[in-house]
N, C-alpha and C positions, 0 to 999 in steps of 0.2 A: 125190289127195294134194296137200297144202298145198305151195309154195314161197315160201322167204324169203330176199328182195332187200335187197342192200344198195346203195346209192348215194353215194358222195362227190364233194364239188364243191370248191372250193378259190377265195374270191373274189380278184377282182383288188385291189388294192392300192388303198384308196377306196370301195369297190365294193360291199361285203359287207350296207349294210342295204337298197340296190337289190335284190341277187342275195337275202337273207332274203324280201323282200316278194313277190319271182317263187315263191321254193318253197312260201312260203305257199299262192301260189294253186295251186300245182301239187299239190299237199298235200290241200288241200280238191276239187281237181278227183277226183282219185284217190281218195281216201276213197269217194264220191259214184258210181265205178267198180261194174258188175260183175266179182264175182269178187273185192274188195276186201276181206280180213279183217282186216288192221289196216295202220295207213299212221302214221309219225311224223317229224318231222325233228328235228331236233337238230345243235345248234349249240357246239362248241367252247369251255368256258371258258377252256384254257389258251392258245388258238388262234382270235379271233374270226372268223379268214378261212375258217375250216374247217366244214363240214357236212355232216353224213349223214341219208341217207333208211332210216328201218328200213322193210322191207313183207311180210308175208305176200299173199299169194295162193293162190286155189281151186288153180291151175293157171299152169303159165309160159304160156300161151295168153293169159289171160284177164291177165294184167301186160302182154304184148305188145300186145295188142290196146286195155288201156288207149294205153299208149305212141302207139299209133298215130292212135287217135281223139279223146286227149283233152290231148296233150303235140307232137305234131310237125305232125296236120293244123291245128290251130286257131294254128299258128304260136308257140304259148309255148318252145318248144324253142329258137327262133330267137332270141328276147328274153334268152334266157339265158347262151345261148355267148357273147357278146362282154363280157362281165360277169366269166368265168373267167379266174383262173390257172393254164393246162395245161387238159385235156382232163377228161372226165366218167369218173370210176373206178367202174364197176360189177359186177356178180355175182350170185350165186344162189349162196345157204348150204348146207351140207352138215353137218346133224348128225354128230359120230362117236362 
């Protein structure tokens, strides 16, 4: 059964087309992912510091194991945090 991820980030104050260019790549890394159904980010008109990751996945396995092997071992997760304002708001969506 499919899961779908949601991610928000919130750039630091300056910051925002640095912290764009990181998700981009984070974006394409993930796409590129097994277990990967759709992957997009999106960017705040009313709010340019603001962004979210939409994502389906095969399985929350297979988003983890992205996460692990292609977002925190290869060090992009690190590039990213010091770039934030607050911390990374995430989740897994629940139809109702």
């Amino acid at each position: 059964m499919s899961v779908t991820v949601v991610v928000n980030f919130v750039a630091a104050e300056g910051r925002a087309e640095q912290l764009l260019a990181l998700l981009r790549e984070g974006r394409d890394a993930s796409r590129a992912a097994d277990g990967c159904e759709f992957f997009e980010l999106f960017q705040r008109e009313d709010d340019p510091l603001k962004f979210m990751f939409f994502e389906r996945w095969t399985s929350l396995d297979a988003h983890h194991d992205n996460m692990a092997r292609n977002i925190d071992a290869t060090g992009h997760l690190g590039k990213i945090l010091p770039l934030l304002d607050g911390s990374i708001d995430n989740g897994v969506l629940e139809a109702r």
